[in-house]
Biopython code that builds the backbone (N, CA, C, O; Angstrom):
import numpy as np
from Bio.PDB.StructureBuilder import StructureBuilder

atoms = [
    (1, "UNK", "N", (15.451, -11.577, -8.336)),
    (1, "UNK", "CA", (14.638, -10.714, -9.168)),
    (1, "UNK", "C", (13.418, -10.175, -8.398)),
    (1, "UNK", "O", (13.105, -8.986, -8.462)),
    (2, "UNK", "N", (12.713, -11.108, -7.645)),
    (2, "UNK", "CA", (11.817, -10.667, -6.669)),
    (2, "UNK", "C", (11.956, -9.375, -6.098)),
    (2, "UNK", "O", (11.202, -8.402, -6.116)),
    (3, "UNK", "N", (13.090, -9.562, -5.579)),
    (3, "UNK", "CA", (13.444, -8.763, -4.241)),
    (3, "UNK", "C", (13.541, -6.953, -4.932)),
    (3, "UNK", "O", (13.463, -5.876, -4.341)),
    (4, "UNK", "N", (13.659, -7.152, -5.812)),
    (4, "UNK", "CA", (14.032, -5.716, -6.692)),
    (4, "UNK", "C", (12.771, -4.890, -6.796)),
    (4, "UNK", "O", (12.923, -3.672, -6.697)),
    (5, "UNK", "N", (11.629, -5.329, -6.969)),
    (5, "UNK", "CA", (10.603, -4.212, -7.071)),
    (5, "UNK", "C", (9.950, -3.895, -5.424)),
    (5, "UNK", "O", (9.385, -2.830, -5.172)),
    (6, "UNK", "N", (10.075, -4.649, -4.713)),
    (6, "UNK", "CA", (10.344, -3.780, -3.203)),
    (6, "UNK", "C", (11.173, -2.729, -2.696)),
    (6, "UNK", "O", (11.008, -1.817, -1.886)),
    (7, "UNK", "N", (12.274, -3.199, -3.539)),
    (7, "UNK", "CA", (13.689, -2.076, -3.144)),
    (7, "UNK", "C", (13.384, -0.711, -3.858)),
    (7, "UNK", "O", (13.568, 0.353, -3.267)),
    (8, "UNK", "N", (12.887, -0.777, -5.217)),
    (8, "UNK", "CA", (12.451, 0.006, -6.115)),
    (8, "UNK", "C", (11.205, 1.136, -5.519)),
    (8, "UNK", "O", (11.166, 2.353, -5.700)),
    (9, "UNK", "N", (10.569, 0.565, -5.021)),
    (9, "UNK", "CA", (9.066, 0.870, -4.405)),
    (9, "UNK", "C", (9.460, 1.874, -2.849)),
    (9, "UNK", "O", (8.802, 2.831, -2.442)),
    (10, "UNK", "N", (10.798, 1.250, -2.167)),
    (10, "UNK", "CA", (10.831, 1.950, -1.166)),
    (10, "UNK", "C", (11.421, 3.477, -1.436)),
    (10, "UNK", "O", (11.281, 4.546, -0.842)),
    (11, "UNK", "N", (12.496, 2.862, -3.188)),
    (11, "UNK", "CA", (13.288, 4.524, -3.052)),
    (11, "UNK", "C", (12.285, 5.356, -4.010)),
    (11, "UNK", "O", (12.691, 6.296, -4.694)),
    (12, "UNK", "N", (11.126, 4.986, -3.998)),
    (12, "UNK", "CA", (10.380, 5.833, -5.145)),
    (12, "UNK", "C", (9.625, 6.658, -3.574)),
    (12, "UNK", "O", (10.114, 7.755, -3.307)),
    (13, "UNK", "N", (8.577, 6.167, -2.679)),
    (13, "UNK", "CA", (8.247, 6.505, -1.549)),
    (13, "UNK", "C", (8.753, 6.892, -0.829)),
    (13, "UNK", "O", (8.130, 7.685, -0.123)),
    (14, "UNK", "N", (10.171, 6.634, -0.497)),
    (14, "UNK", "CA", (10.572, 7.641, 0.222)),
    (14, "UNK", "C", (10.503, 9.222, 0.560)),
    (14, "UNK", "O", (10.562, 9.895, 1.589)),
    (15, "UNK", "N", (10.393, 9.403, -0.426)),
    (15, "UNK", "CA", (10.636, 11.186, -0.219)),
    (15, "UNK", "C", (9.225, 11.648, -0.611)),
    (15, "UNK", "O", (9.118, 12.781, -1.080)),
    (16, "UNK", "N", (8.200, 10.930, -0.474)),
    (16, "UNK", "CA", (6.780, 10.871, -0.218)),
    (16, "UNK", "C", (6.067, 11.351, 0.551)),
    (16, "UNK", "O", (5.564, 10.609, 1.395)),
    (17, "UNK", "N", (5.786, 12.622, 0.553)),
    (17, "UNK", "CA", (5.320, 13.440, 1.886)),
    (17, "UNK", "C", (3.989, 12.866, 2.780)),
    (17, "UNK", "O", (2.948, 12.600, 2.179)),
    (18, "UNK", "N", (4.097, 12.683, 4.344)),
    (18, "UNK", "CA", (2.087, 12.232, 4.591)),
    (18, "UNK", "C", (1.336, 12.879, 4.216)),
    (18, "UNK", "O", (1.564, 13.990, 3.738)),
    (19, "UNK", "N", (-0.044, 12.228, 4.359)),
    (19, "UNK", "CA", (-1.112, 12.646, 3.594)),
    (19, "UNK", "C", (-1.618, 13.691, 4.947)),
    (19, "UNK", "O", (-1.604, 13.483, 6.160)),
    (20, "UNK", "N", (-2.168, 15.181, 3.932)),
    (20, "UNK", "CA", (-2.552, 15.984, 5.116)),
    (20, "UNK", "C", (-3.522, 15.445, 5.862)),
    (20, "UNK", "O", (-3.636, 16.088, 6.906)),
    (21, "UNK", "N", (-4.084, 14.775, 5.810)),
    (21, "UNK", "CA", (-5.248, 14.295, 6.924)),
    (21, "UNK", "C", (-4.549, 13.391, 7.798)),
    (21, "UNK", "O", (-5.212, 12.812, 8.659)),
    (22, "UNK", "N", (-3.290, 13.177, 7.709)),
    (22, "UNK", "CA", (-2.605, 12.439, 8.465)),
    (22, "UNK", "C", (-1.866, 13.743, 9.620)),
    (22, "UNK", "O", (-2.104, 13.954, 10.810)),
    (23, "UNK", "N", (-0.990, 14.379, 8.732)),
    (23, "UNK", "CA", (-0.606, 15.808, 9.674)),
    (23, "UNK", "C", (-1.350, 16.749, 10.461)),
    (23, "UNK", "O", (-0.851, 17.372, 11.398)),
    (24, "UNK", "N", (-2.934, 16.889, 9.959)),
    (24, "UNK", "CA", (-3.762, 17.616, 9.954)),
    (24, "UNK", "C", (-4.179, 17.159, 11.969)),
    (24, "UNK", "O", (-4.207, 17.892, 12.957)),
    (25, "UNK", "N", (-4.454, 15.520, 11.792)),
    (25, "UNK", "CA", (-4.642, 14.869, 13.281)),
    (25, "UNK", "C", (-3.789, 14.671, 14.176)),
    (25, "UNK", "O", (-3.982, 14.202, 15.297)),
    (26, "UNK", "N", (-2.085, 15.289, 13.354)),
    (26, "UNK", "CA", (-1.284, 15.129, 14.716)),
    (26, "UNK", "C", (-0.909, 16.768, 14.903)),
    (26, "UNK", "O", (0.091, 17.274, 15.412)),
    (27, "UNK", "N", (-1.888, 17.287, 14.402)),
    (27, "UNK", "CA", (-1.674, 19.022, 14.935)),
    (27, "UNK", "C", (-0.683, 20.079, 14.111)),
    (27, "UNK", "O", (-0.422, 21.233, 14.450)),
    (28, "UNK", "N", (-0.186, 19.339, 12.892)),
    (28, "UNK", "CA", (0.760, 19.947, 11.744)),
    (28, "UNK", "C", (0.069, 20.254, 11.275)),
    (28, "UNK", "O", (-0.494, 19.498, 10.484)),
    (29, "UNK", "N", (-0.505, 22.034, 11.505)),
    (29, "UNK", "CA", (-1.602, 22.678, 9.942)),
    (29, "UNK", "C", (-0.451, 23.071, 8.964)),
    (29, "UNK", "O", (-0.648, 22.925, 7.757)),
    (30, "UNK", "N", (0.919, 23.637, 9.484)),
    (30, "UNK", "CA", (1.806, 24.071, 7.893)),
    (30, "UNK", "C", (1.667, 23.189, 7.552)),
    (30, "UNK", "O", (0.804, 23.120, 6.676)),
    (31, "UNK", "N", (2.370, 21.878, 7.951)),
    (31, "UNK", "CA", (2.759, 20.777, 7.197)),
    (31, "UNK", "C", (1.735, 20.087, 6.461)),
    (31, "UNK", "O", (1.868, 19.842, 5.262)),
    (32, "UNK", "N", (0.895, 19.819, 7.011)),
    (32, "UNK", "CA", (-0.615, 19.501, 6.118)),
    (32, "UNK", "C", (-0.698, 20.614, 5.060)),
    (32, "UNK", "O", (-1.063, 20.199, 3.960)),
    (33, "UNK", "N", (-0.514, 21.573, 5.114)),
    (33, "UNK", "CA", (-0.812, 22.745, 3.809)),
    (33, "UNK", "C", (0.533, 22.610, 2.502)),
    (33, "UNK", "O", (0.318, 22.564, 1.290)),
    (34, "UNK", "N", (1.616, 22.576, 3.037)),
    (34, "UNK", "CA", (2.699, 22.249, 2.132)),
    (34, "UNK", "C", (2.274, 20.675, 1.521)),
    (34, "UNK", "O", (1.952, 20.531, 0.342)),
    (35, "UNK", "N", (2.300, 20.080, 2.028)),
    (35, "UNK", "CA", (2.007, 18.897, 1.561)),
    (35, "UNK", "C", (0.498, 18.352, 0.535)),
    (35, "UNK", "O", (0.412, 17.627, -0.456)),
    (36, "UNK", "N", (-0.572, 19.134, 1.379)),
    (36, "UNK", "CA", (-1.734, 19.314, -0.222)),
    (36, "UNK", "C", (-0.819, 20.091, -0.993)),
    (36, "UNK", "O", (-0.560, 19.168, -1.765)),
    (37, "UNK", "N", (-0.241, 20.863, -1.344)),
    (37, "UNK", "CA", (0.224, 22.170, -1.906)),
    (37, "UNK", "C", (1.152, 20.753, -2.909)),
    (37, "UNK", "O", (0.842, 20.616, -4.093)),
    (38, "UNK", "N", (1.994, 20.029, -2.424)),
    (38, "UNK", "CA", (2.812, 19.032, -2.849)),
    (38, "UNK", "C", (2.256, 18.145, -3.661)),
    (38, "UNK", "O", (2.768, 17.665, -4.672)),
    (39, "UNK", "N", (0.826, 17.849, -3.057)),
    (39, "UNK", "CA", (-0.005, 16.844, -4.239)),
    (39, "UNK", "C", (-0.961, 17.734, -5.411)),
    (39, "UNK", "O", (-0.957, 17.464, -6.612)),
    (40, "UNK", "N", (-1.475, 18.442, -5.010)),
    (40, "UNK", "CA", (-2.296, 19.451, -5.943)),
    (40, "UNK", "C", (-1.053, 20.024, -6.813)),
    (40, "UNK", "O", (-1.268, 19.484, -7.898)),
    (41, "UNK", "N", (-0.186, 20.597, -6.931)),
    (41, "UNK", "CA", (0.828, 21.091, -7.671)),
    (41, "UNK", "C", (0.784, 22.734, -7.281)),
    (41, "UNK", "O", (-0.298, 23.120, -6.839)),
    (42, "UNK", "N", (1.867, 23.745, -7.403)),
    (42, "UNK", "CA", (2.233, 24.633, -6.765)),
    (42, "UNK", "C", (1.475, 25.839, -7.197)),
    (42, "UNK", "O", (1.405, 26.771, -6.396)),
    (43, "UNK", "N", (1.024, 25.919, -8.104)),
    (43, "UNK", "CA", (-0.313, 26.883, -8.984)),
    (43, "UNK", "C", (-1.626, 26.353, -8.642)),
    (43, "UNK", "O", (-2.475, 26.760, -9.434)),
    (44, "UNK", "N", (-2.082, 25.592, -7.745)),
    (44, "UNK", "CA", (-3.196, 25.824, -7.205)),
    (44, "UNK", "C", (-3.874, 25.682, -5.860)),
    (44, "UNK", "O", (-3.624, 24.823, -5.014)),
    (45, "UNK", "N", (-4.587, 26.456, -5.803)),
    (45, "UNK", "CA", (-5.430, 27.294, -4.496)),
    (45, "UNK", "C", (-5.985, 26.078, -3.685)),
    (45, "UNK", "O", (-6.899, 25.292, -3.935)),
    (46, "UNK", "N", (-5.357, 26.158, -2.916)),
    (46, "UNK", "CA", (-5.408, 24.771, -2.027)),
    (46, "UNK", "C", (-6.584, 25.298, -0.604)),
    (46, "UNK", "O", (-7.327, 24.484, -0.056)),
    (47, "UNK", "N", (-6.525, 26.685, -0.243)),
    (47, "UNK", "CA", (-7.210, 26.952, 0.721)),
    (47, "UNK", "C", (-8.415, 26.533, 1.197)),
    (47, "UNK", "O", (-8.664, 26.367, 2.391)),
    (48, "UNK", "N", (-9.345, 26.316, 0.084)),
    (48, "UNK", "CA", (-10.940, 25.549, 0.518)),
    (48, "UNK", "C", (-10.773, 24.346, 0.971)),
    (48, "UNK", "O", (-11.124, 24.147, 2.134)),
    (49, "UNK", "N", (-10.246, 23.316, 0.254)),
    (49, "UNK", "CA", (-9.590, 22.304, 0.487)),
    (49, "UNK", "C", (-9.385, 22.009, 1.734)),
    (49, "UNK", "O", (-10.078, 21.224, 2.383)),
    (50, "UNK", "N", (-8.535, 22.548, 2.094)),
    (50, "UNK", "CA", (-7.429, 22.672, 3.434)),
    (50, "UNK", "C", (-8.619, 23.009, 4.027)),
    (50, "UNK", "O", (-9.050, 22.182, 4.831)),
    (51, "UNK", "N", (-9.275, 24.016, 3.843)),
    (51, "UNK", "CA", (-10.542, 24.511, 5.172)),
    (51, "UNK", "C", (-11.722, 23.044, 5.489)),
    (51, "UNK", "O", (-12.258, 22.664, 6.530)),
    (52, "UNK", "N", (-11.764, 22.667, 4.472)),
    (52, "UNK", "CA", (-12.525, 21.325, 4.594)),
    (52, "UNK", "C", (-12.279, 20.333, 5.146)),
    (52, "UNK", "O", (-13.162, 19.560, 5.518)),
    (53, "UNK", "N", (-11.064, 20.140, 5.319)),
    (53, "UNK", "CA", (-10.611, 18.725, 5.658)),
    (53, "UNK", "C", (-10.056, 19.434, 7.163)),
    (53, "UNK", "O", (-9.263, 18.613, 7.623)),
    (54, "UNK", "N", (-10.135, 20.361, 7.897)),
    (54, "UNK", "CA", (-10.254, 20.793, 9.302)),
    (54, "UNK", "C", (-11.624, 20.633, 9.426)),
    (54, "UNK", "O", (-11.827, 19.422, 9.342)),
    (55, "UNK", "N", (-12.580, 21.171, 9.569)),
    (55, "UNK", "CA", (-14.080, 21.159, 9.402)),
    (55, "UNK", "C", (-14.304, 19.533, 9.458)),
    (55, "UNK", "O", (-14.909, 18.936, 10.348)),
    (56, "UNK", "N", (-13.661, 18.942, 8.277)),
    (56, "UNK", "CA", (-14.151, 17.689, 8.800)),
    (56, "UNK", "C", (-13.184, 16.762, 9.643)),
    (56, "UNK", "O", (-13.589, 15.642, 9.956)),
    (57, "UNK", "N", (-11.908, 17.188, 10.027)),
    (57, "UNK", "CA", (-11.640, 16.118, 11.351)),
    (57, "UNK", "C", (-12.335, 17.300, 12.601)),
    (57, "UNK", "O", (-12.566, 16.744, 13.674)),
    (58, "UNK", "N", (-12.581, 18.397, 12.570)),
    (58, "UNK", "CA", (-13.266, 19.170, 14.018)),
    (58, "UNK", "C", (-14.227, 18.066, 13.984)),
    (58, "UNK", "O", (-13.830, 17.189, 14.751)),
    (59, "UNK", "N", (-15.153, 17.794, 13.503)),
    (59, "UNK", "CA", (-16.753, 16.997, 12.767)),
    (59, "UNK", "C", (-16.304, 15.573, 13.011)),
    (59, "UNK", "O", (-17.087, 14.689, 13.358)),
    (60, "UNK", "N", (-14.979, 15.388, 12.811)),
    (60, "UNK", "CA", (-14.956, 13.757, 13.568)),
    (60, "UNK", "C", (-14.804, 13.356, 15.064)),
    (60, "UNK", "O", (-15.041, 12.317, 15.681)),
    (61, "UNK", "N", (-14.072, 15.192, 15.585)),
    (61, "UNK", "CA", (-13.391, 14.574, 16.552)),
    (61, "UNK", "C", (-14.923, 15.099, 17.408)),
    (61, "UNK", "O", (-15.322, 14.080, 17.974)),
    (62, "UNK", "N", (-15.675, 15.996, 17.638)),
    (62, "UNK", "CA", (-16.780, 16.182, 18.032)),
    (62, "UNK", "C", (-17.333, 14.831, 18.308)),
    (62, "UNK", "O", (-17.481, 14.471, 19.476)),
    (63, "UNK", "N", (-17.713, 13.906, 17.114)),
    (63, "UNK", "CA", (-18.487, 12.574, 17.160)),
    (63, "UNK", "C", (-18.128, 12.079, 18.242)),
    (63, "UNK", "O", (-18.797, 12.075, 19.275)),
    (64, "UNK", "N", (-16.366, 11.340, 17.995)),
    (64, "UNK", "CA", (-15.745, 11.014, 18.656)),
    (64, "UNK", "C", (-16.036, 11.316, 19.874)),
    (64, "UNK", "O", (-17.055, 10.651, 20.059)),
    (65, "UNK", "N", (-15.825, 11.867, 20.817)),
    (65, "UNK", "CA", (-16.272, 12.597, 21.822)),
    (65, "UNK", "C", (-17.730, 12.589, 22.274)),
    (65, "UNK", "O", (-18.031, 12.389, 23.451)),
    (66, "UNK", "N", (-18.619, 12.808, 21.322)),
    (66, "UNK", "CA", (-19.901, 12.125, 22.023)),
    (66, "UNK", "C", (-20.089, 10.754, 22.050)),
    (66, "UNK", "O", (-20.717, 10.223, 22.967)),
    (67, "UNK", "N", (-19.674, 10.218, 21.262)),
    (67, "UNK", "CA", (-19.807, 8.297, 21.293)),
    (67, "UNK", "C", (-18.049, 7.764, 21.155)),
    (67, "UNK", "O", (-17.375, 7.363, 20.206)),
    (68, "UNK", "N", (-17.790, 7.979, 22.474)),
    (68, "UNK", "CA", (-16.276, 7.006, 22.678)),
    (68, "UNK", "C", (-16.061, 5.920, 22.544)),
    (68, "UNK", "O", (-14.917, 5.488, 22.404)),
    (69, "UNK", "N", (-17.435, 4.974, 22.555)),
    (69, "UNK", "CA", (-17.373, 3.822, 22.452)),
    (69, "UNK", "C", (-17.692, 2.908, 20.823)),
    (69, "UNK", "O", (-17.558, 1.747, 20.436)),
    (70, "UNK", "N", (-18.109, 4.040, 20.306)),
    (70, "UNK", "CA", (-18.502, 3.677, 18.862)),
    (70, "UNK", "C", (-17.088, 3.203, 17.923)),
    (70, "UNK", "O", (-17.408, 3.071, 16.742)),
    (71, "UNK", "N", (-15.824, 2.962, 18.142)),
    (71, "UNK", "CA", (-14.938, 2.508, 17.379)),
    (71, "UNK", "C", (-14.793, 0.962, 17.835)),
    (71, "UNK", "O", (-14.117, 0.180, 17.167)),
    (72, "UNK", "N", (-15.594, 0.495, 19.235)),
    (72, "UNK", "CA", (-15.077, -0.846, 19.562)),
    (72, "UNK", "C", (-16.355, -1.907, 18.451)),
    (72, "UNK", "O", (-17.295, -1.560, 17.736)),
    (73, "UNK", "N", (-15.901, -2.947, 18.717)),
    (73, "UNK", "CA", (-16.177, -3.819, 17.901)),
    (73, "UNK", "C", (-17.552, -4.442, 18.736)),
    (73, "UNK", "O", (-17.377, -4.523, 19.951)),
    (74, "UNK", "N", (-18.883, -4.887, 18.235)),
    (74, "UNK", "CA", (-20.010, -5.360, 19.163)),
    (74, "UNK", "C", (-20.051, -6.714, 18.866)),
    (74, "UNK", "O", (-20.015, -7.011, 17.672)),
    (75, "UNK", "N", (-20.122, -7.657, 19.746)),
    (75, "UNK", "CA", (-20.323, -8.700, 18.979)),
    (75, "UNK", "C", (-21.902, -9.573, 19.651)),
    (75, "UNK", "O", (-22.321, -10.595, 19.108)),
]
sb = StructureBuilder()
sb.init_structure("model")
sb.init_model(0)
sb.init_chain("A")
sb.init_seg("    ")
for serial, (resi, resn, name, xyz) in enumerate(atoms, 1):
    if name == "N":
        sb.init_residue(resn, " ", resi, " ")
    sb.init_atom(name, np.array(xyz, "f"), 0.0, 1.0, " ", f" {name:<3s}", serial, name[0])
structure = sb.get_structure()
């Protein structure tokens, strides 16, 4: 009985598109746009959106780039 709501969980996710901020950082702008387009629903204007969430990984990866070392751990 356990084992059933894992199995359940994988065929519901499956056909689960990534999240555009996921596509967005491996260089997929369609695919990041279909895919907000997929979660927002097909009647709405996804464009600001979409312009924002470039703006803000440009704005991360900038950081990134000035402080390379800021993701390691200090102890």
């Amino acid at each position: 009985m356990s084992g059933i709501v894992p199995i359940i969980f994988a065929a519901c996710f499956i056909w689960m598109p990534e999240t555009p901020q996921y596509l967005l950082r491996r260089g997929k702008e369609l695919e990041a746009e279909k895919s907000l387009q997929f979660f927002r629903g097909k009647d709405c204007d996804i464009k600001n959106e979409l312009d924002e969430m470039k703006d803000d990984l440009d704005n991360q990866m900038k950081n990134k780039a000035k402080h390379p070392r800021s993701n390691q751990c200090h102890f």
